[in-house]
C-alpha positions in Angstrom: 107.5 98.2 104.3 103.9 97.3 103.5 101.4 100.2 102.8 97.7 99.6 102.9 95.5 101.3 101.0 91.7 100.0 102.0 92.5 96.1 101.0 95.3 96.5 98.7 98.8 95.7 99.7 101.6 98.0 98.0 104.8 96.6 99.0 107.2 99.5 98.8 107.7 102.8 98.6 108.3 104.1 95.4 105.2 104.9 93.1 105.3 105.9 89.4 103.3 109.3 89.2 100.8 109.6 86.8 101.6 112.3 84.1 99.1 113.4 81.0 100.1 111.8 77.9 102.9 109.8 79.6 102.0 107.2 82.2 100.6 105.0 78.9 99.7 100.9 80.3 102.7 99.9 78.3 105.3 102.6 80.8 102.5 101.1 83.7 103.8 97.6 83.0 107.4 98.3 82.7 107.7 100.0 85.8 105.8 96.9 87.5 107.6 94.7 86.2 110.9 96.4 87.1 109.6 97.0 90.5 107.8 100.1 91.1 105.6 99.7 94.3 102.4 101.5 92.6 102.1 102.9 89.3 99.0 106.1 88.4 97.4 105.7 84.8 97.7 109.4 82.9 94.9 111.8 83.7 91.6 110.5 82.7 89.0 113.3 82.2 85.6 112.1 83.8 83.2 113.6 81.8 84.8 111.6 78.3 85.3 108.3 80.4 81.7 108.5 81.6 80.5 108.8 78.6 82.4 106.4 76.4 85.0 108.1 74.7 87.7 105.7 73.3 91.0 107.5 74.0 89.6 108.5 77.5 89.2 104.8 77.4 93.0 104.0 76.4 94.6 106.4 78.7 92.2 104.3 81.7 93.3 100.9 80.5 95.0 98.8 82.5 95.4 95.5 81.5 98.5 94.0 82.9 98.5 96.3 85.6 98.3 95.4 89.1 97.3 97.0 91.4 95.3 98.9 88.6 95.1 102.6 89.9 92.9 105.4 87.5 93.2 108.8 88.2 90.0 110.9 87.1 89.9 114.7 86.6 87.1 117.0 86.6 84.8 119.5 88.6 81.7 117.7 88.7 80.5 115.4 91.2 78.1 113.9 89.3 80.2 113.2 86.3 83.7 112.0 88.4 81.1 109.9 90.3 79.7 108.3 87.1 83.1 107.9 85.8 84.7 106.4 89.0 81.8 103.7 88.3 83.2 103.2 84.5 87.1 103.2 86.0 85.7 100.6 89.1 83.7 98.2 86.1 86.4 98.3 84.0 89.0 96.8 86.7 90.4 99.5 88.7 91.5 98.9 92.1 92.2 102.0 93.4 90.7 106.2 91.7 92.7 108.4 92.6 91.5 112.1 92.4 93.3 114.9 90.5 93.7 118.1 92.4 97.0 118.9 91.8 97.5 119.3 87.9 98.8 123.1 87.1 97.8 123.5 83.6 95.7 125.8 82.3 93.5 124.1 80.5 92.6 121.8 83.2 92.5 124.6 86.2 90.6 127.2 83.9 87.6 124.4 84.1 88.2 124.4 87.8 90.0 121.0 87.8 93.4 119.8 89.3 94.6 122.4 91.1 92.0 125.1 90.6 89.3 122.5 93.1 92.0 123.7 96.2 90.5 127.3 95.7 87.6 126.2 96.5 87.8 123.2 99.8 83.9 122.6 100.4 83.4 122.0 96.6 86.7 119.8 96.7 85.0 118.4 99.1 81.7 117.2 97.4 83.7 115.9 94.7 85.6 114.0 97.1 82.2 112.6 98.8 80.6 111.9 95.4 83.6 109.5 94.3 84.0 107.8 97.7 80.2 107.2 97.7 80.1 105.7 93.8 82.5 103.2 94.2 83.8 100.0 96.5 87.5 100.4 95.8 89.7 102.8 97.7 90.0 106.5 97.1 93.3 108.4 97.0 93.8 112.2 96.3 96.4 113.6 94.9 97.1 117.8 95.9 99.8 120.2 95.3 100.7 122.1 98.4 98.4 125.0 97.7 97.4 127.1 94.9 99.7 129.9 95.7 102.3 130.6 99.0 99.5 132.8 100.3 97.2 129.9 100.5 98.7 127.0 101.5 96.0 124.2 102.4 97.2 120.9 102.0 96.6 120.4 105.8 93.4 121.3 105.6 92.2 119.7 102.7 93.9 116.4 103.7 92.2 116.0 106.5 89.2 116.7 105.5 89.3 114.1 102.6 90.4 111.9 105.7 87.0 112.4 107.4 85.4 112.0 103.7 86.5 108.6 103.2 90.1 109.2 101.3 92.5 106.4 102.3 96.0 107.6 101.1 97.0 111.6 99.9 100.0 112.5 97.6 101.4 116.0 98.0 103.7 117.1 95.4 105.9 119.7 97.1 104.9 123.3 94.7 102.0 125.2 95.1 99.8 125.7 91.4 101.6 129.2 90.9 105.0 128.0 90.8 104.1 124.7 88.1 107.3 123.2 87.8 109.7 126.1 88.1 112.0 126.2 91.6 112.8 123.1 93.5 109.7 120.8 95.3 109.2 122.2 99.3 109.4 118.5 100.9 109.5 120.2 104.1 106.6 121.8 103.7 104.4 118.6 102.9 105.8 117.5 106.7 102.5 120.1 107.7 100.5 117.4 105.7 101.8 114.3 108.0 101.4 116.6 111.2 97.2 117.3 109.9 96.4 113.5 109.2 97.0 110.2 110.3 96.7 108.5 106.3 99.6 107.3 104.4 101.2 109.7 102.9 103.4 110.3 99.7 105.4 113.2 98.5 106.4 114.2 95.3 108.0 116.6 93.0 112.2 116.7 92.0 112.3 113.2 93.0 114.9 112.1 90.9 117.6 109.2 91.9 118.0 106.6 95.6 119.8 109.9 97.1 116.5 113.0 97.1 114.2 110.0 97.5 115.4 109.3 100.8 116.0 113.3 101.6 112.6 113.8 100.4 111.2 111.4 103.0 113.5 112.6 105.8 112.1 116.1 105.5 108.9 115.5 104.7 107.7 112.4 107.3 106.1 110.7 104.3 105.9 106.9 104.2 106.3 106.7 100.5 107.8 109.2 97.2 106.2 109.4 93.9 108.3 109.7 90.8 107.3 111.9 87.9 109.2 112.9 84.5 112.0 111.3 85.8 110.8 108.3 84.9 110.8 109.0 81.6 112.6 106.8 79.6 113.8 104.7 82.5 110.5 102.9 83.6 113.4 100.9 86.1 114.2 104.0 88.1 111.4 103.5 90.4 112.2 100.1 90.9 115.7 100.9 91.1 114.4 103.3 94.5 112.1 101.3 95.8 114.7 98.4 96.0 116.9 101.3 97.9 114.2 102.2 100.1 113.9 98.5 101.6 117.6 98.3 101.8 117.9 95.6 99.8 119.5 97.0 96.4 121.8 94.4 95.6 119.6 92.2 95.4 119.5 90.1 92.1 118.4 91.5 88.9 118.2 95.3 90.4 120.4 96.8 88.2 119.1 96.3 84.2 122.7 96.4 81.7 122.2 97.9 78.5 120.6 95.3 76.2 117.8 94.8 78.5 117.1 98.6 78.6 116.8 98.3 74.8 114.4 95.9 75.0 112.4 97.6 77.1 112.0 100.5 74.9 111.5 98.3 72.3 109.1 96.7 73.9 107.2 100.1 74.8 107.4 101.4 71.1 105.6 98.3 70.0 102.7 98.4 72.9 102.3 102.2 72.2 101.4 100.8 68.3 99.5 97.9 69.5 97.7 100.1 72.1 96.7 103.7 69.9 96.9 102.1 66.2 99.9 103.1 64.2 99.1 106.6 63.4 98.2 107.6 67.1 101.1 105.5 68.1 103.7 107.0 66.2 102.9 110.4 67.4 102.2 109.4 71.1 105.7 107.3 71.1 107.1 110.3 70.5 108.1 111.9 73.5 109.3 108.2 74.7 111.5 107.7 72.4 113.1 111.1 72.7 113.4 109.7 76.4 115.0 106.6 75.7 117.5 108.2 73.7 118.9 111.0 76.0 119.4 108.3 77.9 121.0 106.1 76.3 123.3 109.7 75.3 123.9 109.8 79.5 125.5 106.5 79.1 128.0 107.4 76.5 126.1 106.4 73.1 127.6 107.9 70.2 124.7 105.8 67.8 122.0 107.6 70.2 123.5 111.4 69.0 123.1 110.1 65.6 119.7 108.6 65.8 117.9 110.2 68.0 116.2 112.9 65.6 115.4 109.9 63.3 113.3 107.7 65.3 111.4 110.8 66.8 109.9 111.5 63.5 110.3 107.9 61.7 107.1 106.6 60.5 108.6 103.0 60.0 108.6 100.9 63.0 111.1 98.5 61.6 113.4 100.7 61.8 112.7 102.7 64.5 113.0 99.3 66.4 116.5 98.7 64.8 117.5 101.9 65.6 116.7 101.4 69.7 118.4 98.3 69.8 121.8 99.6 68.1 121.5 102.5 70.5 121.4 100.7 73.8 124.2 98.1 71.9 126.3 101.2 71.9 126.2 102.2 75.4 130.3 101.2 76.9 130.2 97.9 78.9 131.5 100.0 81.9 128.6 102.6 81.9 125.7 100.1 80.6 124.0 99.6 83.9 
């Protein structure tokens, strides 16, 4: 199945959510590479990308990445306008609009999730990006800010009439975060108020809720978050599901190849941030990696795993990842 967003072609129907201080290029690529229809750079906050701020810059970059999708945050018009401008310059294919990030620090500056409390500003945001730029616009909600206030439908089609050309709906309102499981039913209310592609997200975790998740929620494509993490093939692994054609060759990775990627990840986080940055950013990665390679029966991985999270030599953090995923039992290592 081909999804169109404006002129871009996204064969499948598995996209790699973007997720703050996660959704790095060097996870973009991998999840490409291993298939994943569409992949969301991190959060980019508009105001520092507007105005030139390098790690704003870093968490936009993109370079290897195609389709090249930037998601911008902020509650300006003027400033996610000017920074859709930067995003489109700089080789992005597709902005995508963040209205669905719970955190606090983001929703007490009425961004992400906080704009749904407020639709005809939402809105002017939504026209201010749209009018900046000649690449598509996408938006990305939550279902509501709380279960009293529910208005995904609305603001969906309203974006529609704005000039949005694809909406994600993760299935939680703002008030629950992450706690409980994702409403996929509920985002169904979102297909039944617009005619645009739609995705759904949240708890979208394996080939099996993937396909639930689109049964309940009439969606035409899911969007995988944290668990991705640490297995930049999953969404490969369900977009390959979704299109029925999961044997085909090279689908499943073994175990060797997964340690290469995460080698391979390690080194672009270093490459990418500079050593210092890198080391602490890779972090959280390599924590990833190992738990998984733990899942698949890794004895080295229990041992290592608390040294390469707070290693400060590459070398052997390198050795370490590759001795992990050597570990993993020849029956489990795919």
């Amino acid at each position: 199945m081909t999804l169109t967003i404006g002129p871009v072609a996204i064969d499948g129907r598995a996209f790699l959510a973007p997720m703050s201080g996660v959704t790095d290029v060097g996870l973009r690529r991998l999840a490409r590479r291993f298939g994943a229809s569409l992949v969301v750079s991190e959060m980019v906050a508009s105001q520092e990308l507007a105005r030139g701020d390098e790690e704003a810059r870093m968490r936009a970059e993109g370079e290897g990445v195609s389709p090249h999708v930037v998601q911008l945050a902020g509650c300006d018009p003027y400033w996610m306008a000017e920074a859709a401008r930067v995003a489109q310059e700089a080789g992005a294919d597709i902005i995508d609009i963040n209205m669905g990030c719970p955190a606090k620090k983001v929703t007490g500056g009425w961004a992400g999730s906080a704009l749904m409390r407020d639709l005809d500003h939402a809105l002017r945001l939504i026209e201010a990006v749209v009018g900046a730029v000649r690449v598509p616009v996408t938006l990305k909600m939550r279902l509501g800010w709380d279960d009293a206030n529910r208005n995904a439908p609305e603001l969906a089609c309203r974006a529609e009439t704005a000039g949005v050309q694809l909406v994600t709906v993760h299935g939680r309102t703002r008030q629950q975060f992450y706690k409980g499981s994702a409403d996929w039913a509920a985002v169904a209310a979102v297909r039944a108020a617009t005619s645009l592609p739609l995705v759904v997200n949240g708890n979208i975790c394996d080939t099996a809720s993937a396909r639930e998740a689109l049964r309940l929620s009439g969606a035409d494509a899911v969007m995988v978050g944290r668990a991705a993490v640490g297995r930049p093939w999953l969404v490969g692994e369900i977009a390959r599901d979704l299109a029925g054609d999961a044997a085909r060759s090279g689908c499943v990775l073994d175990a060797e190849a997964k340690g290469a990627a995460a080698v391979e990840h390690y080194e672009t986080l270093l490459s990418l941030y500079g050593r210092d940055m890198g080391l602490r950013h890779a972090r959280k990665h390599l924590a990833a990696y190992a738990d998984h390679a733990i899942e698949l029966g890794s004895a080295r991985a229990r041992v290592e795993r608390a040294r390469i999270v707070t290693s400060e030599t590459p070398q052997q953090v390198i050795a370490a990842l590759r001795a992990m995923f050597a570990d993993v039992p020849l029956e489990d290592a795919a």
